[in-house]
Z-matrix of the N, CA and C atoms (Angstrom, degrees):
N
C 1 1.430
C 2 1.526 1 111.29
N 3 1.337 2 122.90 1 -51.26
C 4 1.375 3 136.45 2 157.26
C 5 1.470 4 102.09 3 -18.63
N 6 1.444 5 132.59 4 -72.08
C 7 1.879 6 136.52 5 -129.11
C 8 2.021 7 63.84 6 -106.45
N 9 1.314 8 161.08 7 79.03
C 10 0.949 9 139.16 8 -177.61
C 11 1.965 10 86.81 9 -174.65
N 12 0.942 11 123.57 10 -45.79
C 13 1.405 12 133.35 11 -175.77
C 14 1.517 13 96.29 12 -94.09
N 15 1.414 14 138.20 13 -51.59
C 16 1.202 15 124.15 14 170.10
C 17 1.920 16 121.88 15 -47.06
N 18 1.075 17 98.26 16 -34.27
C 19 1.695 18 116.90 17 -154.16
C 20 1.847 19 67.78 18 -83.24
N 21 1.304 20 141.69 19 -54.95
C 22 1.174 21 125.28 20 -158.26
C 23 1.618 22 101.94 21 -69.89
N 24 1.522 23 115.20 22 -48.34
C 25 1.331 24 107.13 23 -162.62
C 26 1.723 25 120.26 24 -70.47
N 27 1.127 26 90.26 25 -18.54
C 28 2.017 27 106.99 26 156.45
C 29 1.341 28 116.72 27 -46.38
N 30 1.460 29 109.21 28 -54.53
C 31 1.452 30 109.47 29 -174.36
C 32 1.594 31 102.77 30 -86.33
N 33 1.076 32 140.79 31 -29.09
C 34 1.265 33 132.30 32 162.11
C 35 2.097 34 111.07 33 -61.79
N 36 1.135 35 97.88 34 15.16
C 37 1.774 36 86.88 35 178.94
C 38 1.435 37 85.04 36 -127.73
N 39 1.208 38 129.47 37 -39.83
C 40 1.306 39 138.11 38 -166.14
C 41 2.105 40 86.57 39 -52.52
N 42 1.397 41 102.71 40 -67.93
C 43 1.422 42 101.65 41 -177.76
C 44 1.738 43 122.13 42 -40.06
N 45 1.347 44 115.03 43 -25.40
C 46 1.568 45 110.49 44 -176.67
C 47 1.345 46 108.31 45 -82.41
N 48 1.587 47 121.66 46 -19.16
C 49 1.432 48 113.72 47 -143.70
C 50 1.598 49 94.41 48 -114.53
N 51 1.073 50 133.66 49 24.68
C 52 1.600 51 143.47 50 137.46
C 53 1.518 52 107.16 51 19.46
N 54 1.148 53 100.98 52 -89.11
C 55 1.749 54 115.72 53 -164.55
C 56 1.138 55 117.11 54 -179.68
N 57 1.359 56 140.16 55 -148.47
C 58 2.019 57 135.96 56 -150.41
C 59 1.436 58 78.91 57 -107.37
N 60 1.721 59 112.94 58 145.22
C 61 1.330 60 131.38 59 158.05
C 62 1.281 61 114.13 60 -63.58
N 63 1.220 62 125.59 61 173.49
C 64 1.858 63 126.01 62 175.39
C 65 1.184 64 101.93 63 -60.15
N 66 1.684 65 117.40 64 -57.25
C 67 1.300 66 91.90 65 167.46
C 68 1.649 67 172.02 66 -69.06
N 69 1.450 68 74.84 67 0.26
C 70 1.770 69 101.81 68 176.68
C 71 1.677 70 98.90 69 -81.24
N 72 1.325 71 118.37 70 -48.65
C 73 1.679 72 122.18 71 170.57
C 74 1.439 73 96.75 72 -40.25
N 75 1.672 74 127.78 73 -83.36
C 76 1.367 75 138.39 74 -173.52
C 77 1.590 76 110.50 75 -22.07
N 78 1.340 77 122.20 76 -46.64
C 79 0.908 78 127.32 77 -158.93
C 80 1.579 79 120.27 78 -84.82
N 81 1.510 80 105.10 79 -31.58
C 82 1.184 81 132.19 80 171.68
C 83 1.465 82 127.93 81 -78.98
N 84 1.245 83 111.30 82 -10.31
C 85 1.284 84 137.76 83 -157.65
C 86 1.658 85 104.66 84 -118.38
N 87 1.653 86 99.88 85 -29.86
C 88 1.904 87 100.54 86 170.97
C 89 1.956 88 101.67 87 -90.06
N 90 1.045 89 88.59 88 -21.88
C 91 1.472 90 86.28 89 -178.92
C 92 1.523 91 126.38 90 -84.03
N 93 1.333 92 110.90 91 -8.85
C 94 1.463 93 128.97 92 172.70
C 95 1.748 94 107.68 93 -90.86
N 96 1.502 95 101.72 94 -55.12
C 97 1.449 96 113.99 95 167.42
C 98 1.682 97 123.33 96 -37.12
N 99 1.730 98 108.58 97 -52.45
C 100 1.585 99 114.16 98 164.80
C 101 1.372 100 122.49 99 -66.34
N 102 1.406 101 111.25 100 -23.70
C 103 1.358 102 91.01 101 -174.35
C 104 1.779 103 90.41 102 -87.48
N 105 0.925 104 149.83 103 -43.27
C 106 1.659 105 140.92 104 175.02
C 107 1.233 106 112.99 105 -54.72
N 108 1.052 107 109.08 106 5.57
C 109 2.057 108 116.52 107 -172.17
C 110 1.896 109 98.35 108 -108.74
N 111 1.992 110 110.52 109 -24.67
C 112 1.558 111 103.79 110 176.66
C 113 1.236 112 79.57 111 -84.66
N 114 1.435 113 137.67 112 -51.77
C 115 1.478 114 119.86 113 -128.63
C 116 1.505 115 93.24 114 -84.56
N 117 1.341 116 148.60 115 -35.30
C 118 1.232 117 125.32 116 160.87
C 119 1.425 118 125.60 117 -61.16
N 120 1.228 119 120.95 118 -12.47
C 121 1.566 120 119.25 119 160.67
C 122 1.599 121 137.81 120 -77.87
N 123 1.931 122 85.77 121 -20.64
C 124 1.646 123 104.81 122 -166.35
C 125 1.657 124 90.97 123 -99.80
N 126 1.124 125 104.06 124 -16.39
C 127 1.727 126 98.10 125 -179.04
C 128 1.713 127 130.04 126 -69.84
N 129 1.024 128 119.79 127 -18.32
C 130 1.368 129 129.90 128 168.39
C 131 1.359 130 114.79 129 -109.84
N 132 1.163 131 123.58 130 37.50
C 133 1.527 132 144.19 131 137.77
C 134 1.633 133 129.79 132 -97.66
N 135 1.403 134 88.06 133 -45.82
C 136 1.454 135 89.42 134 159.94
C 137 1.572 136 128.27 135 -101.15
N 138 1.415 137 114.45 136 22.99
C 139 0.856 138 106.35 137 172.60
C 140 1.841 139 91.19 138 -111.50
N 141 1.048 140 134.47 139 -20.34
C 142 1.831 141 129.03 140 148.14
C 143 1.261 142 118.21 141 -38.23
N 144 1.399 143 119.16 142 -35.50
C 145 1.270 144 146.36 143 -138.70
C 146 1.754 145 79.43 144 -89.51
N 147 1.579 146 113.80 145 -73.87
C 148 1.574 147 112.56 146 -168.15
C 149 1.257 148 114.00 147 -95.08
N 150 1.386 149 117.22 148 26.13
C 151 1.457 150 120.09 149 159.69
C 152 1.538 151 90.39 150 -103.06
N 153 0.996 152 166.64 151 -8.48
C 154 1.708 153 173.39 152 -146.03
C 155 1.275 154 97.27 153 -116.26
N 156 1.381 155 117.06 154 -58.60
C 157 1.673 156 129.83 155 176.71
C 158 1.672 157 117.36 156 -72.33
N 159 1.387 158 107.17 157 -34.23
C 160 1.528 159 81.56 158 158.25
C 161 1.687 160 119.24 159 -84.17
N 162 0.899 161 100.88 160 -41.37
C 163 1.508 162 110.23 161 -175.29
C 164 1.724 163 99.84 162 -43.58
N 165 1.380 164 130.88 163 -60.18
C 166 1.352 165 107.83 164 167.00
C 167 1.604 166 133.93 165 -70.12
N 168 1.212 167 118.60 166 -10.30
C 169 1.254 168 100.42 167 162.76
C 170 1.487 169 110.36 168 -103.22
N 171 1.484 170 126.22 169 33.51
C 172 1.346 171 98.81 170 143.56
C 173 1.654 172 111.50 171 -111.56
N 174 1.416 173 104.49 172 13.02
C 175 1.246 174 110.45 173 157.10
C 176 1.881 175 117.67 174 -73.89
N 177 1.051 176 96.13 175 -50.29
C 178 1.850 177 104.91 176 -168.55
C 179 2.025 178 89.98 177 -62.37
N 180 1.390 179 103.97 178 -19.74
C 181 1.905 180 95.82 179 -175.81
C 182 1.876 181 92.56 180 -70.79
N 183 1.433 182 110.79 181 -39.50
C 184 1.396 183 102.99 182 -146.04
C 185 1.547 184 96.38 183 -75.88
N 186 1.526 185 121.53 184 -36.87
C 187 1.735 186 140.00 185 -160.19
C 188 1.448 187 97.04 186 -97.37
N 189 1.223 188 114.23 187 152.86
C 190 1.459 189 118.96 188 -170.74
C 191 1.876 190 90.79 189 -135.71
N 192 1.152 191 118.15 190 162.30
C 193 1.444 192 126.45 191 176.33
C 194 1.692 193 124.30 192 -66.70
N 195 1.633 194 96.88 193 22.29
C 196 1.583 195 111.00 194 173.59
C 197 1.511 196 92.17 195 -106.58
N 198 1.306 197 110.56 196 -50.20
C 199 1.613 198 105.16 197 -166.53
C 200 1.408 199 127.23 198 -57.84
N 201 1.665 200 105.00 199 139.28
C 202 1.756 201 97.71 200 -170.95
C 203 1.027 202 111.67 201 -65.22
N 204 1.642 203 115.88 202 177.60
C 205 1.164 204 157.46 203 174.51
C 206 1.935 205 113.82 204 -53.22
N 207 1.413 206 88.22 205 -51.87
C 208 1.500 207 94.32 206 164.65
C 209 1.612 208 136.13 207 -87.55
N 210 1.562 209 105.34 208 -22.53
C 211 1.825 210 109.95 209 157.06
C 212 1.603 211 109.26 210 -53.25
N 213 1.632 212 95.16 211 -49.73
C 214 1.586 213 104.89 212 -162.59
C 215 1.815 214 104.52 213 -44.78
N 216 1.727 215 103.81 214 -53.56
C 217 1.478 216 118.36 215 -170.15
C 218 1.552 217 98.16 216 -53.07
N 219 1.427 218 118.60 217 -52.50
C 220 1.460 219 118.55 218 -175.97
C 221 1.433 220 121.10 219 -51.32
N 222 1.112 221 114.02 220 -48.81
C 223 1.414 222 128.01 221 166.01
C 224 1.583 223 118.19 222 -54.22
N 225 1.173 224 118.87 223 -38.43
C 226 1.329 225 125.08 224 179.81
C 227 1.779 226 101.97 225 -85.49
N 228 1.620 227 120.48 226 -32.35
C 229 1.561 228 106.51 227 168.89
C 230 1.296 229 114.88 228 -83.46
N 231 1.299 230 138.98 229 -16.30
C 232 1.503 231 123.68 230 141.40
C 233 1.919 232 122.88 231 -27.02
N 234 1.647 233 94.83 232 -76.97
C 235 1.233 234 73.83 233 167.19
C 236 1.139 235 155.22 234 -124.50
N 237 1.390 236 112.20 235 44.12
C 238 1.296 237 108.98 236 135.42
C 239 1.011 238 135.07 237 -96.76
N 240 1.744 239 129.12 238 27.02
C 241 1.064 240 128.48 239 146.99
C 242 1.759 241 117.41 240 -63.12
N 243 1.589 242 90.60 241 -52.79
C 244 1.254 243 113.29 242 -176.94
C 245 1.744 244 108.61 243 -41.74
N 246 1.351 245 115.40 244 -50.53
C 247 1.354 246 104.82 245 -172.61
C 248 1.616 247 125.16 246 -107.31
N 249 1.848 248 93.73 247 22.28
C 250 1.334 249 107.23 248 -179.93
C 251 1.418 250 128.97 249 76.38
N 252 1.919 251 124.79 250 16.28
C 253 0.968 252 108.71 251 -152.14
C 254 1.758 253 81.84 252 -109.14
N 255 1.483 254 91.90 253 150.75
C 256 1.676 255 122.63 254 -165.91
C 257 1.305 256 123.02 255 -109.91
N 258 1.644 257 110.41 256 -38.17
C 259 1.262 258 124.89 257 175.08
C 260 1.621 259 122.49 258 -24.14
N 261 1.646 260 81.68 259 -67.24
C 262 2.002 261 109.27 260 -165.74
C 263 1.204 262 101.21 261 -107.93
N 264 1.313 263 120.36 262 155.26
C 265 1.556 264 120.32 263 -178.24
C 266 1.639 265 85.91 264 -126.42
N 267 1.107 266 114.97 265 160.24
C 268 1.632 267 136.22 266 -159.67
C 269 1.538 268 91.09 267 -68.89
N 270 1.469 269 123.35 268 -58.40
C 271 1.632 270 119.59 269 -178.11
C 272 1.256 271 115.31 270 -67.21
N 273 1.890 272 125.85 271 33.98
C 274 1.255 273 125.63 272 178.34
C 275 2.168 274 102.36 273 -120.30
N 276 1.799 275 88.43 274 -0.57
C 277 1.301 276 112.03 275 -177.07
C 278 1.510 277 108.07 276 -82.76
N 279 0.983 278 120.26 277 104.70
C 280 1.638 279 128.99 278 175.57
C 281 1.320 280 117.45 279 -74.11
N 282 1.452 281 133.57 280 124.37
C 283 1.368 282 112.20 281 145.48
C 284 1.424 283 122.22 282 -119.72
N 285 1.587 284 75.67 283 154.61
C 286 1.838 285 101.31 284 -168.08
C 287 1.506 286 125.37 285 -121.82
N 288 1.355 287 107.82 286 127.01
C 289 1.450 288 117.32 287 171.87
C 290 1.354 289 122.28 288 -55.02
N 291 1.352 290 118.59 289 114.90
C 292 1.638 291 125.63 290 -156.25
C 293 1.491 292 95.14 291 -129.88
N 294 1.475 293 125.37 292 156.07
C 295 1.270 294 118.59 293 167.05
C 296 1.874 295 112.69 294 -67.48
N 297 1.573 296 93.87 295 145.43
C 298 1.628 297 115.12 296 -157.41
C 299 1.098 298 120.30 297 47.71
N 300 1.193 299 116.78 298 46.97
C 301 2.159 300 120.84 299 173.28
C 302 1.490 301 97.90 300 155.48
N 303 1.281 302 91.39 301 -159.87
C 304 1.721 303 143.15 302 177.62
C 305 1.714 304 102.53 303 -117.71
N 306 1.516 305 92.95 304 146.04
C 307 1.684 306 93.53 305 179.63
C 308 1.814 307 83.14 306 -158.77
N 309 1.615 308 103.22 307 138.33
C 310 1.290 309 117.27 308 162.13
C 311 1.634 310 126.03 309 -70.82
N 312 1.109 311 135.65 310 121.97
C 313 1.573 312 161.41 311 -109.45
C 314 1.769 313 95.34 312 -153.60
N 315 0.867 314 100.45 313 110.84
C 316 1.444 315 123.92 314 -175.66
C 317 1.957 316 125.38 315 -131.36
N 318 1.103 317 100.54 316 90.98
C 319 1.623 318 104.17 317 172.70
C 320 1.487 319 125.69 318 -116.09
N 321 1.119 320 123.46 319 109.80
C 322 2.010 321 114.12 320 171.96
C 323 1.513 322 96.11 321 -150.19
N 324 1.329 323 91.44 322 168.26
C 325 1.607 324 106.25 323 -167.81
C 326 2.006 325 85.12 324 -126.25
N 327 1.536 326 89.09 325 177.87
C 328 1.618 327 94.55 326 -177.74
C 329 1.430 328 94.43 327 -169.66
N 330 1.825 329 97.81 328 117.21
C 331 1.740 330 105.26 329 169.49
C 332 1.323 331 101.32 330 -89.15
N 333 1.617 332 95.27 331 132.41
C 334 1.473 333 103.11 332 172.51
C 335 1.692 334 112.20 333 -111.99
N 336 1.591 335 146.27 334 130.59
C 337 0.718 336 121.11 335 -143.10
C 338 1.875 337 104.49 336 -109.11
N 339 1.305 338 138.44 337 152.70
C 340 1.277 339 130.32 338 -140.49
C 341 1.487 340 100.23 339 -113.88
N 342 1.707 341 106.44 340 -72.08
C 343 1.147 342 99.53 341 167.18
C 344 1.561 343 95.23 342 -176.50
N 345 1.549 344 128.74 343 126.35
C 346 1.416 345 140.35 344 171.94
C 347 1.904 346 85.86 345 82.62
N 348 0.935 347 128.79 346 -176.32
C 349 1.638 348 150.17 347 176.92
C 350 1.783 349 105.00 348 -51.40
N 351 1.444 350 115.95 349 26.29
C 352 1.276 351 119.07 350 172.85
C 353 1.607 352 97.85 351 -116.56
N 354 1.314 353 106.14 352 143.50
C 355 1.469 354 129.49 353 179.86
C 356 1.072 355 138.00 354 -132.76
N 357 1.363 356 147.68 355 127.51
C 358 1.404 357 139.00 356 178.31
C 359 1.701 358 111.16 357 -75.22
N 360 0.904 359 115.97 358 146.79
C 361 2.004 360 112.50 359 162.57
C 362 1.149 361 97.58 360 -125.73
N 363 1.729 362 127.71 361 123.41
C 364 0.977 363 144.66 362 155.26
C 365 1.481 364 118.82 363 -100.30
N 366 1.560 365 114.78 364 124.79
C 367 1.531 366 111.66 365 -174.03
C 368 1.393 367 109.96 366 -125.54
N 369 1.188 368 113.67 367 137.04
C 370 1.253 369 132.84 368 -159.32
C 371 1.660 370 121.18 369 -125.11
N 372 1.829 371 105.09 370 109.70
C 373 1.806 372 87.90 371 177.98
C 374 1.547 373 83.91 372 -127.85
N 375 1.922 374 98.70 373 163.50
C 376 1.145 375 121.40 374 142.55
C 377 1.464 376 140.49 375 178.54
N 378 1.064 377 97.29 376 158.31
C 379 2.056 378 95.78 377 -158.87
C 380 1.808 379 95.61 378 -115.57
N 381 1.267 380 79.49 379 156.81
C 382 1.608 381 95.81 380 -161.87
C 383 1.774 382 104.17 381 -156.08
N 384 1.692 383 105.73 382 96.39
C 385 1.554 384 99.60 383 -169.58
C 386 1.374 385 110.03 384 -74.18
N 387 0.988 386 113.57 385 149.79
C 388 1.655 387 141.82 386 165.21
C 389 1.971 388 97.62 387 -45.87
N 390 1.276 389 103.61 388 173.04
C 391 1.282 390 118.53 389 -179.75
C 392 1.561 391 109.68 390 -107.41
């Protein structure tokens, strides 16, 4: 009689334990929602981010570690005219003495804004040697 009331009260638990309440969905569902709420916000930063990075190294292909300071800038305001980027201006482009060359030196950050007086900071480096 004992193994007979257990075997019942099993299936009476078996019946409660279904699956997630509404609110476990609700909850799961804001938390999936925010993170697709940065990544469509954080996504057109970094995609500036590797249009910036190609755009200088197909500069460092074209400039070699003879070429000035001011071709280099010219070359770099081509294109980022060309691909619209606004962020950085070419004289925010450093160059730096690296072992075997020169390599272009790249640092900026970018507030992106989230929602009410909350903000993301995304920071961004990169070097890219000369030829």
């Amino acid at each position: 009689m004992f193994g007979r009331q257990q075997a019942k009260k099993a299936i009476m638990n078996r019946q409660y334990q279904n699956g997630m309440t509404a609110a476990g969905w609700l909850i799961i569902m804001a938390i999936v929602l925010f993170f697709m709420y940065l990544a469509i916000k954080l996504a057109p930063a970094y995609m500036e981010y590797f249009t910036i990075k190609s755009s200088l190294e197909s500069v460092a292909e074209e400039a070699d570690s003879r070429t000035s300071k001011s071709d280099i800038e010219r070359l770099i305001s081509g294109r980022f005219s060309v691909n619209n980027i606004d962020i950085v201006e070419p004289e925010d482009i450093e160059i730096r003495d690296v072992t075997g060359g020169k390599a272009l030196y790249l640092e900026y950050e970018n507030r992106i804004s989230l929602f009410g007086n909350v903000s993301a900071l995304v920071e961004f480096k990169h070097e890219e040697p000369l030829n």
